[in-house]
Structure formats: C-alpha cells, structure tokens
N, C-alpha and C positions, 0 to 999 in steps of 0.2 A: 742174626742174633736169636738165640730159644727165650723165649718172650718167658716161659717157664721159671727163669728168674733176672726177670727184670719185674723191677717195683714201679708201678704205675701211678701218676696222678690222678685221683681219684679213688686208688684201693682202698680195701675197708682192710687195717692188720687186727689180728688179736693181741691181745697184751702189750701196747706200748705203754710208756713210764709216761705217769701226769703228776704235776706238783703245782698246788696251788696256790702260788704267792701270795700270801706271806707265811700262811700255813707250810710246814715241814714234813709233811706227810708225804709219803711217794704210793701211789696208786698203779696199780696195770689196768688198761681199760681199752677197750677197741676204738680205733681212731681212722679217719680217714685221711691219707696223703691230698697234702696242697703244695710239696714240693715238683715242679717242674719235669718231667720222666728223665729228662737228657742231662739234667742240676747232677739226679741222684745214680744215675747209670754210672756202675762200679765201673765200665769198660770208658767212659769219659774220663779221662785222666787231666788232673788239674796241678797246677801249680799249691794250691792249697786243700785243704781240707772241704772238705762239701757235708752241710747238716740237712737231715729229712726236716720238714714241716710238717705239723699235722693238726690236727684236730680230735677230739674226744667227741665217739659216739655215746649221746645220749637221749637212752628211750622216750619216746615222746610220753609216753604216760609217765612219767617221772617227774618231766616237765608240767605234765597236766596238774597232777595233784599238788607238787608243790608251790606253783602258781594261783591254785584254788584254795589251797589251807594258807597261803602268806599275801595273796593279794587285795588290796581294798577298791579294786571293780569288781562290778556285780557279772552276775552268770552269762547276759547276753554280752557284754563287750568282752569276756572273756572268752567265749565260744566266738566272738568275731575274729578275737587275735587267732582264735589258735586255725578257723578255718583259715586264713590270710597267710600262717604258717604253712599248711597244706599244699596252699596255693601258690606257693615263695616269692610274697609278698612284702616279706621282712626282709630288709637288705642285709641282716649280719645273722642272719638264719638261714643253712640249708635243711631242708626237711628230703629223707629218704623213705621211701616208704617200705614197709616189711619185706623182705626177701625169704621164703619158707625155708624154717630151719637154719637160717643163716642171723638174719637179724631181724627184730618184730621195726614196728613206724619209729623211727629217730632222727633227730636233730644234731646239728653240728653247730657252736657259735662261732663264726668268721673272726671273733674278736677274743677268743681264748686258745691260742695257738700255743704249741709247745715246740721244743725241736731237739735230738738228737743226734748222735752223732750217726752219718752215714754208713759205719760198719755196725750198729746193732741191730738191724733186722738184716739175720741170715739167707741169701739170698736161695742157698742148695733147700731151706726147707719151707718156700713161701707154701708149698702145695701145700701144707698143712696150720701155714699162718695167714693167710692169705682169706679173708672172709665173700671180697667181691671184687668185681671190675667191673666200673659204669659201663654202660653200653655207648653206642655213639651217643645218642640221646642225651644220656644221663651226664656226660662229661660236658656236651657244651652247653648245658645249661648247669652245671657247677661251675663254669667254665665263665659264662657269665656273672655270676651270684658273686666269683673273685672278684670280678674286672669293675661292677657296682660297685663293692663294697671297699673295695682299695685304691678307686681310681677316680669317686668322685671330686670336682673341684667346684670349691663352694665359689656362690654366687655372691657376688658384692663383696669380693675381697681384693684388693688392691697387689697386687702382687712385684708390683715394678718398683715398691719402695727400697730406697738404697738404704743399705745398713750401717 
C-alpha cells in the first residue's frame, strides 16, 4: 500500500466542510480524522458506503480569548482550565500543540464531530491537503482521549432493566 494516499486516523486535512447545527452556514476549516484508517481506506471495499469523521481544528488562542471575554470565572481558574487543556486533562478536549508552519497550539472538541462522505478528500492530492500525521506518540494518546471519551460507563446506573 503507498501510504502516500492513504488517509490516516489522526491526520490533520485542510479545508473540510463544518456546519454548525442549527446554523446554515457551511465553513472549510482544518480538521483532524477520528475515522478508523481501514473504515476509510478506499482499497477496503464495502458492501455500503463508508463516511470520514472528523473534527474542527481550533486555535487554542481563539479558544483563550473567547473564553476570557464570555466567561464568568475569574483568571486563575481560568488559566487552571486551560493548563488542564495542555495537559489533556479534559476528557472531550484534544489539545495539539503548534507544528511550525503547519499549525500554531489547538484544540479539537471530541463532542462536535461532523462527517462526510468518503470520496471528498481526494486521495491523489493529500500531499498538498494533508496538514500532519500523529507520530506513534501522538496517536496513542488521541487514541486514548477517543476510548475516554466515548467509552465511559457511568457509575450507578442499572443497566439490566428490561424494557
């Protein structure tokens, strides 16, 4: 397989489509895959159609400011959250940190996912859409940050009631 264009869990694209329900506005905005690498692999041939997942990078100063002009904590529990962020301490936060030139510090919300259909990121031109690839590192602890955030099961919940 030329890994060359294969789309990876964890890639950072440029310009995938965000729409922010219930707002009608459609945005391009760099986003990072949380679809499965072998879900979206064009050469996986399925009985049905397969959609990317992803997520919307966004700069963490973005996050900073509009958090500091809209929130009613004060400065230190606001510099707690956002070291905590740093520290991916927040279970529906990945925090990436700057890549030169490629991306400055950003955040991902685990709980604002969008999805697309698997033919629109062309696969012959990722070399040119294609922002990053976690390292081993950087995947298994995104890798983690999924399996937190989508897999916890709450405590004191009865589960065996019949419907």
């Amino acid at each position: 397989m030329n890994n060359e264009h294969v789309v990876f869990q964890g890639d950072g694209i440029k310009d995938l489509i965000v729409i922010e329900l219930p707002k009608t506005e459609i945005k391009k905005v760099n986003s990072i895959i949380l679809s499965n690498t072998c879900d979206i692999d064009t050469e996986n041939k399925r009985n049905f159609p397969s959609q990317i997942i992803y997520s919307p990078l966004i700069p963490f100063k973005n996050y900073v400011t509009s958090l500091k002009a809209n929130s009613s904590k004060n400065g230190t529990q606001l510099s707690a959250h956002f070291d905590a962020i740093r520290k991916q301490r927040i279970t529906q936060i990945f925090f990436l940190p700057k890549k030169n030139n490629v991306i400055e510090d950003s955040i991902i919300f685990l709980d604002r996912i969008q999805n697309i259909s698997n033919d629109f990121i062309d696969r012959k031109s990722l070399k040119t859409t294609r922002l990053f690839t976690l390292s081993n590192y950087g995947i298994y602890l995104f890798l983690f940050k999924i399996s937190l955030h989508f897999t916890r099961i709450q405590d004191k919940v009865d589960r065996n009631i019949e419907q």
